[in-house]
VMD Tcl script that draws the C-alpha trace (Angstrom):
set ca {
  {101.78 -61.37 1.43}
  {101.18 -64.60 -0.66}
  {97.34 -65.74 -0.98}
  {95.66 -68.79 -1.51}
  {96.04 -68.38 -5.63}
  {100.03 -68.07 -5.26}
  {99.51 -64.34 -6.48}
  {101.56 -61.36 -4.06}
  {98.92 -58.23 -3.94}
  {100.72 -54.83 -3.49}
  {101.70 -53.91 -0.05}
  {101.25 -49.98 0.08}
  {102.02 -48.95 4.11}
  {102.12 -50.69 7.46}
  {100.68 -49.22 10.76}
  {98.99 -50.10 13.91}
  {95.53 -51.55 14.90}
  {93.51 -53.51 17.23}
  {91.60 -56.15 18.10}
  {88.55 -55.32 20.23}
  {86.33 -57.68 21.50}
  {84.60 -58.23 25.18}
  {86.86 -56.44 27.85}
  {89.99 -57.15 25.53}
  {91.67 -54.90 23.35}
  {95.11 -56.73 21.24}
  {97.01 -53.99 20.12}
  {98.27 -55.03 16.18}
  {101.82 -53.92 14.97}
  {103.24 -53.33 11.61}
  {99.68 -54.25 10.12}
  {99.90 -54.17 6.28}
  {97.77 -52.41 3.92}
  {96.57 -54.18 0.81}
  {93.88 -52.73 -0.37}
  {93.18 -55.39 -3.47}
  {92.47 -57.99 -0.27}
  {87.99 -57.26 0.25}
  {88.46 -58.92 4.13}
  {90.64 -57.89 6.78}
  {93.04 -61.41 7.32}
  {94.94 -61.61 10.47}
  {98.18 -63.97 10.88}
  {97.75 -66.52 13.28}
  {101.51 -66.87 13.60}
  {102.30 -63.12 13.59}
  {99.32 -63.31 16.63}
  {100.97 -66.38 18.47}
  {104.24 -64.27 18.11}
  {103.26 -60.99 19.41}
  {100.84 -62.66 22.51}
  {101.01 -64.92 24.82}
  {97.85 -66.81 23.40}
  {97.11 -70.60 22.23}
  {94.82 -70.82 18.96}
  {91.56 -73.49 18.90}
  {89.92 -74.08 15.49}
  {86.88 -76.36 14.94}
  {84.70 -76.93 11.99}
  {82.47 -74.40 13.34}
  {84.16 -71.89 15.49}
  {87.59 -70.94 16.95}
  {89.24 -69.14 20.28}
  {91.93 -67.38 21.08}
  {92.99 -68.05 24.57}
  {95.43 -66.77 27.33}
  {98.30 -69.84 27.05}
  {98.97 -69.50 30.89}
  {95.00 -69.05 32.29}
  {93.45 -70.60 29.17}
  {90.88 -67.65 29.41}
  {89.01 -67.19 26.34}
  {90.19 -63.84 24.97}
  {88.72 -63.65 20.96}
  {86.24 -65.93 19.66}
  {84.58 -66.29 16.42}
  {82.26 -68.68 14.05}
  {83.36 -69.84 10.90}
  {81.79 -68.64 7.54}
  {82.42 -70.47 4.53}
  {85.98 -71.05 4.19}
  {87.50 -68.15 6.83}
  {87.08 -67.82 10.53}
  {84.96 -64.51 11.23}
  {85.81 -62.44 14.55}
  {82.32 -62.22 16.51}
  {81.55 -58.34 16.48}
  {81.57 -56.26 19.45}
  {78.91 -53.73 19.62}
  {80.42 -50.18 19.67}
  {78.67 -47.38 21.61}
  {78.90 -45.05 18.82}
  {80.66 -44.88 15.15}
  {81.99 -41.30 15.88}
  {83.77 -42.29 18.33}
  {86.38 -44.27 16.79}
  {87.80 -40.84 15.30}
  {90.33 -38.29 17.29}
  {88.62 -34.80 18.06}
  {88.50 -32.70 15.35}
  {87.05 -29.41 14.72}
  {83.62 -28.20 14.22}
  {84.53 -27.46 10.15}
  {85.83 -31.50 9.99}
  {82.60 -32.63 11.80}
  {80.33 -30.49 9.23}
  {82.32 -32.30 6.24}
  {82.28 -35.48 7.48}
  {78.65 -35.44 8.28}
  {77.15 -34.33 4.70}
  {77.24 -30.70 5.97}
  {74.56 -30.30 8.56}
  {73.32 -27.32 9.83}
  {75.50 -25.66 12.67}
  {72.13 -26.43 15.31}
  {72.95 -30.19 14.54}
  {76.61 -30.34 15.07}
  {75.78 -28.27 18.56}
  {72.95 -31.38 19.18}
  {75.58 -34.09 18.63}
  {78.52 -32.19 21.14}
  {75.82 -31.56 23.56}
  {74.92 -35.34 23.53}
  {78.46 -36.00 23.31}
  {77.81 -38.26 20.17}
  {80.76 -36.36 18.18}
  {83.77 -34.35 20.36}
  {84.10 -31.20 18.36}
  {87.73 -29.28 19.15}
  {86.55 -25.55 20.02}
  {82.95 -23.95 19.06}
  {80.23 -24.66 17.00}
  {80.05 -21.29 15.09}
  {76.47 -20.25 14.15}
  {77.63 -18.08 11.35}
  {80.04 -20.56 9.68}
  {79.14 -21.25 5.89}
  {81.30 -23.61 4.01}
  {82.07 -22.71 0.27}
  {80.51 -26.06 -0.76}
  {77.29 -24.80 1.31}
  {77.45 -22.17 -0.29}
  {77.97 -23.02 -3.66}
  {74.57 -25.04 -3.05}
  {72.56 -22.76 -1.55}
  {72.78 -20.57 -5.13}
  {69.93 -20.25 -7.16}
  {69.65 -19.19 -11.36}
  {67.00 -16.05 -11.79}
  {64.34 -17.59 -14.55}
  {65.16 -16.23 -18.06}
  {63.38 -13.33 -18.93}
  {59.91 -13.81 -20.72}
  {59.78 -12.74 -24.40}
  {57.47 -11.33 -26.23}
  {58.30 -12.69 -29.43}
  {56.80 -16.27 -30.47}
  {58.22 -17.88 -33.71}
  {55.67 -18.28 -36.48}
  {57.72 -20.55 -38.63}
  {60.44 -23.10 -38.73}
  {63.92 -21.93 -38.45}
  {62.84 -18.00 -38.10}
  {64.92 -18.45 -34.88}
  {67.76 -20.58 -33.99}
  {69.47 -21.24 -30.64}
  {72.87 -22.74 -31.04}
  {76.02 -22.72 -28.73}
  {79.03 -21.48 -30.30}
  {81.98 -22.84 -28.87}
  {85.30 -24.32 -29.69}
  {87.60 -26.32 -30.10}
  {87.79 -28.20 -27.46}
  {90.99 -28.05 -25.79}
  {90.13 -31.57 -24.03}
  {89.46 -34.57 -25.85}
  {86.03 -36.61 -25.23}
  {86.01 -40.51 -24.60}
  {85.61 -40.44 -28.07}
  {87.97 -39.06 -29.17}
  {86.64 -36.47 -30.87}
}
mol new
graphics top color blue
foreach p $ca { graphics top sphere $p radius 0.5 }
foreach p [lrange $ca 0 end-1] q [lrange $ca 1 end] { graphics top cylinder $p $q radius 0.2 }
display resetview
């Protein structure tokens, strides 16, 4: 991939996509991953390659047409200096991922109770693989749901300075700080 600077960001995989938009899906090929690149770019010659489609730009929009019907397939408006796809509204986010289990579904979400993960299959919002379990606890649940008892009270108040001193003892440290130190 060379950009418009003449630099070559790092390539690290390929895969597939697609291109959703109206009633039209475009099924993308051997799409690259650069993750230094902040947009998605798509290749209007790798697009005129893999389709049967003719390309319009103006100073304010473009289209990407069926060559044979001329049927308007993708369109977009331009934004500064790159062409923007116009979005397609998606019914819900969710649904863009495969199945997965009711554990996955917990994670992903920020760890809901099991009563909300049952509210989102029933509405079929999120397609949960097998049962909600009621009596599932995650570790990190339950790492959060711990609690520190209160230090005991004491009965002895300090009169003067220094009669008692609280100090960590601990050391060295087998890691080294920012610091260095």
């Amino acid at each position: 991939v060379l950009i418009g600077d003449g630099s070559s960001p790092p390539i690290i995989g390929t895969g597939d996509s697609f291109i959703k938009q109206r009633n039209v899906t475009l099924p993308l090929h051997d799409v690259l991953l650069v993750p230094s690149l902040t947009k998605n770019l798509v290749s209007i010659s790798q697009l005129t390659k893999q389709f049967p489609v003719n390309c319009e730009f103006s100073n304010v929009d473009f289209c990407v047409k069926e060559r044979e019907t001329g049927k308007p397939m993708i369109t977009g408006r331009r934004k500064g200096d790159l062409y923007v796809l116009s979005p397609s509204p998606e019914l819900h986010y969710s649904h863009r991922f495969k199945s997965r289990s009711a554990d996955t579904w917990h994670q992903r979400l920020g760890h809901p109770q099991t009563i909300a993960l049952q509210l989102l299959k029933n509405k079929g919002l999120i397609d949960v693989v097998g049962k909600v379990k009621y009596e599932h606890l995650c570790d990190s649940c339950q790492l959060g749901k711990l609690n520190k008892l209160p230090f005991s009270s004491s009965k002895h108040s300090s009169s003067a300075i220094f009669e008692k001193i609280h100090c960590d003892l601990w050391g060295p440290a087998p890691i080294l700080s920012i610091g260095k130190f």
